[in-house]
VEXDO-149337 format. One line per 2 residues: number of its first residue (from 1); their letters; for each residue x, z, y of N, C-alpha, C. Coordinates in nm, 4 decimals, decimal comma. Layout:
BEGIN
NUM> a> X Z Y X Z Y X Z Y | ...
This chain:
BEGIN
1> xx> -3,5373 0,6771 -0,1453 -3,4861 0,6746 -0,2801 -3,4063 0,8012 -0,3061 | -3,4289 0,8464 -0,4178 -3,3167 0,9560 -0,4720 -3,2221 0,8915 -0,5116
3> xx> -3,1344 1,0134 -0,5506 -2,9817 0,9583 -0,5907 -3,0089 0,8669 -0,7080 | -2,9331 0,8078 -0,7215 -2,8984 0,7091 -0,8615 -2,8382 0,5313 -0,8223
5> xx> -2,8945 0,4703 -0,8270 -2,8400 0,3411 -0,7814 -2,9561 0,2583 -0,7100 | -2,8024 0,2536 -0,6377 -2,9365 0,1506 -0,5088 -2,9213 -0,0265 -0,4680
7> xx> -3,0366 -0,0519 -0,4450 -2,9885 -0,2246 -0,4840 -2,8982 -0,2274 -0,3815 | -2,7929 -0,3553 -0,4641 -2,7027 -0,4491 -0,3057 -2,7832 -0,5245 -0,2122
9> xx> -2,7216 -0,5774 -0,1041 -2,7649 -0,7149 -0,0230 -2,6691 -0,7729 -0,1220 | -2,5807 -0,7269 -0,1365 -2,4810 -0,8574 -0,1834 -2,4782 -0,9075 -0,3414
11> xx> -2,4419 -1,0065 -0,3724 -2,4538 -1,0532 -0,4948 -2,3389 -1,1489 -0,5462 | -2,3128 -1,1097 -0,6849 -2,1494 -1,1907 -0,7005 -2,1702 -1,2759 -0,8502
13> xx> -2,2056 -1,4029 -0,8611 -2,2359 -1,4191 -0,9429 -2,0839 -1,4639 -1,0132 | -2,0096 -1,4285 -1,1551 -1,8704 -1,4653 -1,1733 -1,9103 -1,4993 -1,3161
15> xx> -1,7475 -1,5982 -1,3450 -1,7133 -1,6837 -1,4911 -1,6109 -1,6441 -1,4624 | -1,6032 -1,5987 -1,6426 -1,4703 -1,5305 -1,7009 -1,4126 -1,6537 -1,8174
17> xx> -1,2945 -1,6413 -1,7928 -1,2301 -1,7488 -1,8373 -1,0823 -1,7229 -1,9314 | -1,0492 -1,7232 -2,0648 -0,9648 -1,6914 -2,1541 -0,8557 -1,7887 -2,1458
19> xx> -0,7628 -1,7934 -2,1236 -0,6775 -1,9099 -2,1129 -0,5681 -1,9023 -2,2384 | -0,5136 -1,9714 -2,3212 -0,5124 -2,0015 -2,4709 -0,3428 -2,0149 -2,4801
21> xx> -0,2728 -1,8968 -2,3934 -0,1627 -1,9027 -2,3489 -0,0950 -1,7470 -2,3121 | 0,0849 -1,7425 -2,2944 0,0553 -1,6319 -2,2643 -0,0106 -1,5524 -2,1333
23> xx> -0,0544 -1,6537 -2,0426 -0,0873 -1,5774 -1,9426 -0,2313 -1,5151 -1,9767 | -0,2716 -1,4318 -1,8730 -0,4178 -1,3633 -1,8899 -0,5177 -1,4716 -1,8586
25> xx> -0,6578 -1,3748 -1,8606 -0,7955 -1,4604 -1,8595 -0,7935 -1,5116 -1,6590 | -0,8840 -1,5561 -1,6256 -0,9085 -1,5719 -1,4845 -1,0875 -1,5255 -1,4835
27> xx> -1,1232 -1,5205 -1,3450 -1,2461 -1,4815 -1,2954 -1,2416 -1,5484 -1,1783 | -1,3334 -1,6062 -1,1681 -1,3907 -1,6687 -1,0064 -1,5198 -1,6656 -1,0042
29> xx> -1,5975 -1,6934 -0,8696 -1,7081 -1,6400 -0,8368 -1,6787 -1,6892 -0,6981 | -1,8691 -1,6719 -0,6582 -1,9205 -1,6532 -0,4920 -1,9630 -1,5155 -0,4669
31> xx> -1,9592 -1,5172 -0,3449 -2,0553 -1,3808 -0,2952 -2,1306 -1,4062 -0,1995 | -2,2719 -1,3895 -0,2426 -2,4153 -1,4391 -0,1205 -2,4564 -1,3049 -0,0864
33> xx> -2,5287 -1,3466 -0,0011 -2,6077 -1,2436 0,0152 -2,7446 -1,2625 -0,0406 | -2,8061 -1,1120 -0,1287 -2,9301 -1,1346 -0,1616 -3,0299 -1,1660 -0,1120
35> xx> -3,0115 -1,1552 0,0348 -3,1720 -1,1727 0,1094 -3,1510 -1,2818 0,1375 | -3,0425 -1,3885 0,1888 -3,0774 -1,5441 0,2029 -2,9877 -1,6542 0,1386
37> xx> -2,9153 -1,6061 0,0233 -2,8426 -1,6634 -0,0604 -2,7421 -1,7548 0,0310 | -2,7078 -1,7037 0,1421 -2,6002 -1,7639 0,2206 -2,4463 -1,6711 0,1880
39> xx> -2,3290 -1,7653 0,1371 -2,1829 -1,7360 0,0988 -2,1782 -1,6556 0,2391 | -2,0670 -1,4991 0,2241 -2,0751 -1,4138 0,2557 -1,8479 -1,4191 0,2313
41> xx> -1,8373 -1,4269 0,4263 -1,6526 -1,4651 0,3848 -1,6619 -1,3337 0,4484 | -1,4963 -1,3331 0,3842 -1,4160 -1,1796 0,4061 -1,5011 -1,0847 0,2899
43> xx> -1,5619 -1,1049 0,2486 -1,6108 -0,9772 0,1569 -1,4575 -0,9353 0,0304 | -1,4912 -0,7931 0,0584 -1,3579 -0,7406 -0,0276 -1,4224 -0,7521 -0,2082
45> xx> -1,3436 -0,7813 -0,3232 -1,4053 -0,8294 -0,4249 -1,3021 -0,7170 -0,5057 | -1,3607 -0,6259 -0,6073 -1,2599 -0,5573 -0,6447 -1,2679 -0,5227 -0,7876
47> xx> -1,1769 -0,5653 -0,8741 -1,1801 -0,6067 -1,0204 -1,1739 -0,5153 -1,0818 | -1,2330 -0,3428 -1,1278 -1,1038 -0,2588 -1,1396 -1,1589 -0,2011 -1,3174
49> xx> -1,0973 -0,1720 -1,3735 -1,0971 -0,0891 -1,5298 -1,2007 -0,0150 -1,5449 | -1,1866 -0,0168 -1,6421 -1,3028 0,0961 -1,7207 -1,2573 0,2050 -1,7407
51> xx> -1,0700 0,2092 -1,7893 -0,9928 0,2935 -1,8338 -0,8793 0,3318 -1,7198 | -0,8588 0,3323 -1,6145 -0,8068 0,3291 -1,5144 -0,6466 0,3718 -1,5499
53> xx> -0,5561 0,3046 -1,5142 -0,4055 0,3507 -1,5549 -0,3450 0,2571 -1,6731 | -0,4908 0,2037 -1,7523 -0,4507 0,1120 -1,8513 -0,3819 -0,0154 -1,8092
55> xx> -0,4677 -0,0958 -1,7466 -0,4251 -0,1912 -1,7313 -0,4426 -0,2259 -1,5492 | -0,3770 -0,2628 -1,4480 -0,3841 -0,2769 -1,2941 -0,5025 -0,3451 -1,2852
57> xx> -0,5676 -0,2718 -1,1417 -0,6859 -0,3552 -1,0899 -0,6510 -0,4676 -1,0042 | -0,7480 -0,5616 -0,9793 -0,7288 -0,6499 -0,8568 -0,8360 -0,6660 -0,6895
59> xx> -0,7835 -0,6745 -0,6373 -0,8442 -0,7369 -0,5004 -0,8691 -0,8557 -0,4406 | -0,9393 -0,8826 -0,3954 -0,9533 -1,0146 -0,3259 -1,0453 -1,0275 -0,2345
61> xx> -1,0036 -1,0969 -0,1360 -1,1178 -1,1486 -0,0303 -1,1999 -1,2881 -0,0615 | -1,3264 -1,3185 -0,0583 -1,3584 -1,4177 -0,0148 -1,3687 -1,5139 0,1193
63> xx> -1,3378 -1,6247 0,0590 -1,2965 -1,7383 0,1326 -1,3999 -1,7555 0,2342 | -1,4348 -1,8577 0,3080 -1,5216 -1,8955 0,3977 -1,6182 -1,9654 0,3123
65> xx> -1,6271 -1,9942 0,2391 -1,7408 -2,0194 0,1379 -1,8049 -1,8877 0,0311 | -1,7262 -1,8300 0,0371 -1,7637 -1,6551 -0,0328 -1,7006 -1,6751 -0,1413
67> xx> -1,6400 -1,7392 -0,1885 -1,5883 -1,7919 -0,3420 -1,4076 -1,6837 -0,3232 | -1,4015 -1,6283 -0,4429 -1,2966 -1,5611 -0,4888 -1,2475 -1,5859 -0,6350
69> xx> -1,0852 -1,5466 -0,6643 -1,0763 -1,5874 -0,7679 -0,9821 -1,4747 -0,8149 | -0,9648 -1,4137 -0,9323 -0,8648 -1,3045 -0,9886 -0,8312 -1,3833 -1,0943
71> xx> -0,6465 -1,3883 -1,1300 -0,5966 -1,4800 -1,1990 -0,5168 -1,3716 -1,2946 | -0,4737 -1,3779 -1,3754 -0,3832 -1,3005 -1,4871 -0,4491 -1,1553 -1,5131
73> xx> -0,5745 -1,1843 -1,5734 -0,6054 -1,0299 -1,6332 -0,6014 -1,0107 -1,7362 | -0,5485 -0,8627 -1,7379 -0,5026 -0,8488 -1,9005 -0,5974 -0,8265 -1,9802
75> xx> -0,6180 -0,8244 -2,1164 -0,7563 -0,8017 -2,1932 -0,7848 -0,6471 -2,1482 | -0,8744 -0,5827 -2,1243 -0,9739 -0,5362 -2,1132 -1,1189 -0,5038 -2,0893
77> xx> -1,2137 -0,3864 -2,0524 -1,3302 -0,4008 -1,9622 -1,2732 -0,3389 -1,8205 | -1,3583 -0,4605 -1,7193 -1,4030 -0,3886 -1,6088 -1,5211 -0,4313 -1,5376
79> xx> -1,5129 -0,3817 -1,4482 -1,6356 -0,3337 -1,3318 -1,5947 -0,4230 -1,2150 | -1,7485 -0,4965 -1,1402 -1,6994 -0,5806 -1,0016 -1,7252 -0,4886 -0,9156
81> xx> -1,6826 -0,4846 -0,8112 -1,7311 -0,4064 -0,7270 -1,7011 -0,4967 -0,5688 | -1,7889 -0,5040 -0,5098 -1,8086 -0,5960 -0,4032 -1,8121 -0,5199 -0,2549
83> x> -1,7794 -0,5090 -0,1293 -1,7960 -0,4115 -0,0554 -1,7653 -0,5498 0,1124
């Protein structure tokens, strides 16, 4: 392959969630792996901006089920990034 983007093994399927209060939205999710859709623990899960400096990114590990969760985000866009 040439440069440009290359598929994952990994896969994060997530629900974004607005909460009707002052706190922020939430995000949770699994992380499988693409080749045998088996939950994938310790994977680093990383929430981060579009606009970087705007608003803080987050981190997280998944659990022993691959499931992660990011709680108080402020309105913006971002990007998952799974590693």
């Amino acid at each position: 392959m040439g440069a440009g983007v290359y598929p994952s093994p990994l896969r994060a399927p997530v629900t974004f969630a607005q909460s009707s209060g002052t706190a922020g939205a939430h995000a949770e999710g699994q992380v499988v792996s693409f080749d045998t859709g088996q939950p994938l623990r310790k994977a680093t899960v990383q929430l981060l901006p579009y606009k970087p400096g705007l608003v803080p990114g987050q981190t997280a590990l998944s659990d022993d089920a691959g499931k992660f969760r990011f709680d108080d985000i402020a309105p913006g866009s971002y990007q998952l990034s799974v590693s």
